[in-house]
Backbone as ProteinMPNN parsed JSONL, in Angstrom:
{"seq_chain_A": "XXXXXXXXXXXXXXXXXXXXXXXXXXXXXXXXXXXXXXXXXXXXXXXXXXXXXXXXXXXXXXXXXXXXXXXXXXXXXXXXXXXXXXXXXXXXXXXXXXXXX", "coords_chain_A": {"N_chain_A": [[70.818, 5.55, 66.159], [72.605, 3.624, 64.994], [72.52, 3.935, 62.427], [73.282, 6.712, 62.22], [76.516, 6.286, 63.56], [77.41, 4.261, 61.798], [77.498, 6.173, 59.625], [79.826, 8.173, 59.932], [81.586, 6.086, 60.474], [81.862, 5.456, 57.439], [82.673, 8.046, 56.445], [85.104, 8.293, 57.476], [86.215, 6.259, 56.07], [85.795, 7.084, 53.668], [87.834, 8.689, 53.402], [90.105, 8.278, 53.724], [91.15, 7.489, 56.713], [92.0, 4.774, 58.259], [92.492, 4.352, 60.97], [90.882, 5.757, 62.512], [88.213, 4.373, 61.316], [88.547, 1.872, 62.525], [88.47, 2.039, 64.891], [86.079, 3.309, 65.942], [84.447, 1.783, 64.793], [85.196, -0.828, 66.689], [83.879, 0.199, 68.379], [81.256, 0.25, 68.611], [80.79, -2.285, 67.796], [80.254, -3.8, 70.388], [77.958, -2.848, 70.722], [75.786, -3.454, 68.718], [73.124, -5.063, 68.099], [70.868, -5.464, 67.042], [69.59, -7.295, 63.699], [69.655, -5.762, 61.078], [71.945, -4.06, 62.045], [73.949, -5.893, 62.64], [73.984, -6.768, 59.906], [75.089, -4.199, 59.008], [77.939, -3.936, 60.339], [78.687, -6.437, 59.226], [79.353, -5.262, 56.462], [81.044, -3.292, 56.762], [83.503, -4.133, 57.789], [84.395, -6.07, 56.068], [84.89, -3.652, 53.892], [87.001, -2.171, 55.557], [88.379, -4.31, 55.722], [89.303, -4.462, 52.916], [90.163, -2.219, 52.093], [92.471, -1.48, 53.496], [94.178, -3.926, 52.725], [94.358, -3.084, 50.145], [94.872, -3.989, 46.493], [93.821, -3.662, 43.396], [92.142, -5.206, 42.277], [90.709, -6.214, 44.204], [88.59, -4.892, 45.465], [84.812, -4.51, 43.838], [84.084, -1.699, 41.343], [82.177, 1.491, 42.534], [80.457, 1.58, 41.056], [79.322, -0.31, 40.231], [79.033, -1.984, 42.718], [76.899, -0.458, 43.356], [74.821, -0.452, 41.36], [74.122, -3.22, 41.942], [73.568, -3.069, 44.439], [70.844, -1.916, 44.012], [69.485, -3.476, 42.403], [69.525, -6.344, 43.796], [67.696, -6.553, 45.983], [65.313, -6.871, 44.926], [65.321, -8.851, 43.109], [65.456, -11.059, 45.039], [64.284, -11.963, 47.96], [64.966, -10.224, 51.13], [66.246, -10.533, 54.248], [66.716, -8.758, 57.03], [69.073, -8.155, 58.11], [70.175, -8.624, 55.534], [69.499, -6.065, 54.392], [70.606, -4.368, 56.072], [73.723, -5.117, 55.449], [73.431, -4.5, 52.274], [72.714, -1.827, 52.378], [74.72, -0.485, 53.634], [77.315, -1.196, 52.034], [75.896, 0.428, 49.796], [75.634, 3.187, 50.637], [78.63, 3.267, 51.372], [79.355, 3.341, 48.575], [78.022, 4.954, 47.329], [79.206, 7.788, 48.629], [82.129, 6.924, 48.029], [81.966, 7.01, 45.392], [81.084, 10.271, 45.116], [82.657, 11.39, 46.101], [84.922, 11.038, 44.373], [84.479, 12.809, 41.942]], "CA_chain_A": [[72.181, 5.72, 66.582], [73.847, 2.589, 64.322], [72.764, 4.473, 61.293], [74.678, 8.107, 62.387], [77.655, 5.475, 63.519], [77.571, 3.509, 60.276], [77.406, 7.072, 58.241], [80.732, 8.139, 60.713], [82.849, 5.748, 59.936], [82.144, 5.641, 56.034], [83.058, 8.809, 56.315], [86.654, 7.849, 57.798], [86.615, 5.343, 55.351], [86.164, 7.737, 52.304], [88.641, 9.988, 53.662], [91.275, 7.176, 54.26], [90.961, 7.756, 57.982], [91.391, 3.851, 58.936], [92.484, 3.787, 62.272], [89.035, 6.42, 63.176], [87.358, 3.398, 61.316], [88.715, 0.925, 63.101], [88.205, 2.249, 66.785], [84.441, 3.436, 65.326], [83.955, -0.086, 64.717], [85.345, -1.301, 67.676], [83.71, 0.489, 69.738], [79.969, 0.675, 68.08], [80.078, -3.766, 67.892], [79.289, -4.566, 71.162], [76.294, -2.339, 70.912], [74.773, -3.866, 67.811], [72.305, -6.257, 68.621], [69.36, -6.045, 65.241], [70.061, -8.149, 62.359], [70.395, -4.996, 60.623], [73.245, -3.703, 62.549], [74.837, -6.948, 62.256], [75.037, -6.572, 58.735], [75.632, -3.099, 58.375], [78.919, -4.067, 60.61], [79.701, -6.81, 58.114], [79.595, -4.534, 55.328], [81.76, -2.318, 57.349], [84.094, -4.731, 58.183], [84.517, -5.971, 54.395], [85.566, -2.521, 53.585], [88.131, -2.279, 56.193], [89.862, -5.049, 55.356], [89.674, -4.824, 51.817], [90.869, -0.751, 52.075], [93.622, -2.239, 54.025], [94.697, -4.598, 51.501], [93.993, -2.612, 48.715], [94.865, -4.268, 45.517], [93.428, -3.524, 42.35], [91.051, -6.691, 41.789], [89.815, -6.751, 45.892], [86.853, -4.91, 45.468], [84.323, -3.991, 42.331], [83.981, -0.064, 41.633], [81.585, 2.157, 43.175], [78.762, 1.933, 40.287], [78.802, -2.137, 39.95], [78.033, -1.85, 43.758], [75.215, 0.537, 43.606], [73.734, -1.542, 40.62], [74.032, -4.867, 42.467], [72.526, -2.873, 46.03], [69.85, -1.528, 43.482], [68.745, -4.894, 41.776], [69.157, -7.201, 44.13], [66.191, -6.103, 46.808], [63.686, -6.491, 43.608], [65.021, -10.177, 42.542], [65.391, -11.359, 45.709], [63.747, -11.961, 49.33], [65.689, -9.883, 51.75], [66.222, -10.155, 55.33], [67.034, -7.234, 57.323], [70.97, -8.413, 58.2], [70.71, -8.276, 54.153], [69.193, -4.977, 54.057], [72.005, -3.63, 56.899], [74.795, -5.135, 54.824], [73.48, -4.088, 51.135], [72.284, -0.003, 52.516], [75.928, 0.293, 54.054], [77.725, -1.075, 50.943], [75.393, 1.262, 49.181], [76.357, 4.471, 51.377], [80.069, 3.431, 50.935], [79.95, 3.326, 47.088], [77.907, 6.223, 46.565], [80.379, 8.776, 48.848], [83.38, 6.808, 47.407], [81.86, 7.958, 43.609], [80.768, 11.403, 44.984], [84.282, 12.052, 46.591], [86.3, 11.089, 42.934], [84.224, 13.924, 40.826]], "C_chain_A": [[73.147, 4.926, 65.702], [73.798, 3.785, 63.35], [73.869, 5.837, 61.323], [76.414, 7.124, 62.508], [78.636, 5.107, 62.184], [78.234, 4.991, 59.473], [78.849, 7.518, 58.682], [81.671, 7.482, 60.069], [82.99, 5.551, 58.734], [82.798, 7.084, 55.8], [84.529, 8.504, 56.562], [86.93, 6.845, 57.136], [86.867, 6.46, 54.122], [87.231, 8.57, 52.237], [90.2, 9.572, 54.01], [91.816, 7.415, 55.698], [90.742, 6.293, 58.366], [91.352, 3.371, 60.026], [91.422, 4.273, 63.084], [88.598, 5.074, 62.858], [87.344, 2.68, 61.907], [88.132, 0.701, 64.255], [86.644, 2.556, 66.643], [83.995, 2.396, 65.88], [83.981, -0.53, 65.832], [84.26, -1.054, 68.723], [81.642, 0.595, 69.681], [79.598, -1.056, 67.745], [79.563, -4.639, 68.546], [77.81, -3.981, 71.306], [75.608, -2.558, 69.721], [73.683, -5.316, 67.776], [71.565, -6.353, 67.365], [70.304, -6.598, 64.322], [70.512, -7.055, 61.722], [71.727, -4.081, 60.899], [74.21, -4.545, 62.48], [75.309, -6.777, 60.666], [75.946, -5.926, 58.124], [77.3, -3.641, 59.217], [79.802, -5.216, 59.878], [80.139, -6.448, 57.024], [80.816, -3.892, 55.297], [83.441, -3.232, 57.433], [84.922, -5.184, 56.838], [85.494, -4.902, 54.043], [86.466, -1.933, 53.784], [89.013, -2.998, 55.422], [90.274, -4.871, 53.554], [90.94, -2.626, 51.436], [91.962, -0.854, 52.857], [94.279, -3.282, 53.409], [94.714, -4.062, 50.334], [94.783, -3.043, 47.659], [94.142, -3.636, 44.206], [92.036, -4.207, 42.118], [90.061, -6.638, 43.013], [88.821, -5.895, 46.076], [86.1, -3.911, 43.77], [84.393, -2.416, 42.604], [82.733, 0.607, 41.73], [80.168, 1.899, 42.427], [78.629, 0.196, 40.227], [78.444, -1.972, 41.414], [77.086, -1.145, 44.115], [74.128, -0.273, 42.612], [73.374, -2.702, 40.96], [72.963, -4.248, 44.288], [70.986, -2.21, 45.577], [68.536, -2.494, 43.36], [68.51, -5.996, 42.819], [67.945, -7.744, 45.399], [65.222, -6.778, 45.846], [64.129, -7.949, 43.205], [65.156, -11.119, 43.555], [65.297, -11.184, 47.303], [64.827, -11.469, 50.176], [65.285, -9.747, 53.25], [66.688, -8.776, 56.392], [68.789, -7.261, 57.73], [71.091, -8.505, 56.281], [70.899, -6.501, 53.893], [70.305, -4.059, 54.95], [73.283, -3.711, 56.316], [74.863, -4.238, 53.007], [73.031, -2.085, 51.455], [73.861, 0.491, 52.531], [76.861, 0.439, 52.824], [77.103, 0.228, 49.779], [75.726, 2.955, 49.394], [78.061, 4.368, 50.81], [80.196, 3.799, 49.159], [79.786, 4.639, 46.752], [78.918, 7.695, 47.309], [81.404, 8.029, 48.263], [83.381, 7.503, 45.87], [81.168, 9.413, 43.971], [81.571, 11.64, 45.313], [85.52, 11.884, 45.52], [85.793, 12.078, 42.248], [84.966, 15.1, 41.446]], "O_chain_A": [[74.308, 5.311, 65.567], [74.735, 4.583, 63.312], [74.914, 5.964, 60.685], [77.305, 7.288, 61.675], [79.757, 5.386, 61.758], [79.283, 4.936, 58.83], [79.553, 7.289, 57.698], [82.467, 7.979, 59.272], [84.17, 5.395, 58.422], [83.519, 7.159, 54.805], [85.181, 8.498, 55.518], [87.979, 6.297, 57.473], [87.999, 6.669, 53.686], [87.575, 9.136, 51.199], [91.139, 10.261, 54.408], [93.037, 7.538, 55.791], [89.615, 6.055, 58.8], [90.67, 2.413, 60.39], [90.979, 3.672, 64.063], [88.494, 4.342, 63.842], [86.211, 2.331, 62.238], [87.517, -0.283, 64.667], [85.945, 1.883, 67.401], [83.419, 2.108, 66.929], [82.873, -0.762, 66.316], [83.861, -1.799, 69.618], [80.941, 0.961, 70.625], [78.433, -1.341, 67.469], [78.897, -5.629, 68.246], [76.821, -4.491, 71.833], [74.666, -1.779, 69.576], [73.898, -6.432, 67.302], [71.686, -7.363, 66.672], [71.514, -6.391, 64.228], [71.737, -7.02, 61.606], [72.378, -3.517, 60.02], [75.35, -4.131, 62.273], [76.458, -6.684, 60.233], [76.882, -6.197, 57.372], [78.084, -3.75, 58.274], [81.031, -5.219, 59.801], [81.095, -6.991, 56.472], [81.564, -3.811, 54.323], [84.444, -2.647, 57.023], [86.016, -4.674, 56.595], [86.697, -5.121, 53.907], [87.026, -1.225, 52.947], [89.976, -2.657, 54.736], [91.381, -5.133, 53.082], [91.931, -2.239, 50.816], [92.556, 0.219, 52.747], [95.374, -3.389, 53.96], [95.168, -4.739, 49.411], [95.81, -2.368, 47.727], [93.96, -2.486, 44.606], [91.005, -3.614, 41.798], [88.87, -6.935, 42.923], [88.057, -6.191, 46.994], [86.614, -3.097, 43.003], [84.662, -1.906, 43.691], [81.997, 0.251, 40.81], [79.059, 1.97, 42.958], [77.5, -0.292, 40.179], [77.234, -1.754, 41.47], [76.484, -1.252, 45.184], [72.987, -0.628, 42.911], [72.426, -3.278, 40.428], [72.091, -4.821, 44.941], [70.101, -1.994, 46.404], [67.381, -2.482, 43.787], [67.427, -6.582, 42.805], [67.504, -8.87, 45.631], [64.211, -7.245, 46.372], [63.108, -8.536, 42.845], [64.989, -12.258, 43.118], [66.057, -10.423, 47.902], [65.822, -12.192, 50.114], [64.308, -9.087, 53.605], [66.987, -7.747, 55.785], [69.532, -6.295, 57.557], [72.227, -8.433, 55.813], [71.853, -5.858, 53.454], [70.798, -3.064, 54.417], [74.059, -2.764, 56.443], [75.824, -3.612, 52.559], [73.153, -1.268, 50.542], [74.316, 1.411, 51.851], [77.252, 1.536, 52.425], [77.877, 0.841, 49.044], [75.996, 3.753, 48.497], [78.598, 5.169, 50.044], [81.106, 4.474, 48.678], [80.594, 5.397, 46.215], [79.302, 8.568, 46.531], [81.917, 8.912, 47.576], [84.24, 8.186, 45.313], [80.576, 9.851, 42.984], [81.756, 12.728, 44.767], [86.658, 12.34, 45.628], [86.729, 12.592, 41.636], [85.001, 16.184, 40.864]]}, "name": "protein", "num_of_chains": 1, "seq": "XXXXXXXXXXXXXXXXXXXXXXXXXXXXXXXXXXXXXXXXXXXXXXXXXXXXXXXXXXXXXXXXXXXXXXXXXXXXXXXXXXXXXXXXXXXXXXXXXXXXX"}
């Protein structure tokens, strides 16, 4: 159920839909209890605010975060609140670079 959630509101993220994300969120944090749901909601959370600030500089682009959610499993020990935060970042980048072609 997180994962359909999670995939949900990236979707209202890629689509600049942030007040869906928001209420998503809201409403999908008291029901995350696993480490991995914890992260995936800090990932989530991240993304919000920074797609709500959007600057230029406030977050890397779509392929430096797929190479960093690629590599860093393989050089280092991951817990599963890693593996919930680095999958979601990973989902977000790759629809953010399949929704610019």
């Amino acid at each position: 159920m997180i994962k359909e959630e999670v995939d949900e509101i990236i979707e209202s993220l890629v689509h600049s839909k942030l007040e869906d994300a928001r209420q998503r969120l809201a409403h999908l944090a008291p029901q995350v209890s696993s480490e991995y749901g914890k992260g995936a909601l800090l990932a989530l959370n991240g993304i919000v605010n920074v797609t709500e600030n959007r600057t230029p500089d406030k977050m890397a682009d779509a392929d430096k975060i797929l190479r960093v959610v690629d590599r860093l499993p393989k050089i280092q020990m991951t817990d599963d609140l890693d593996k919930g935060y680095l999958q979601t970042m990973g989902k977000w980048a790759k629809r953010v670079k399949d929704s610019s072609k």
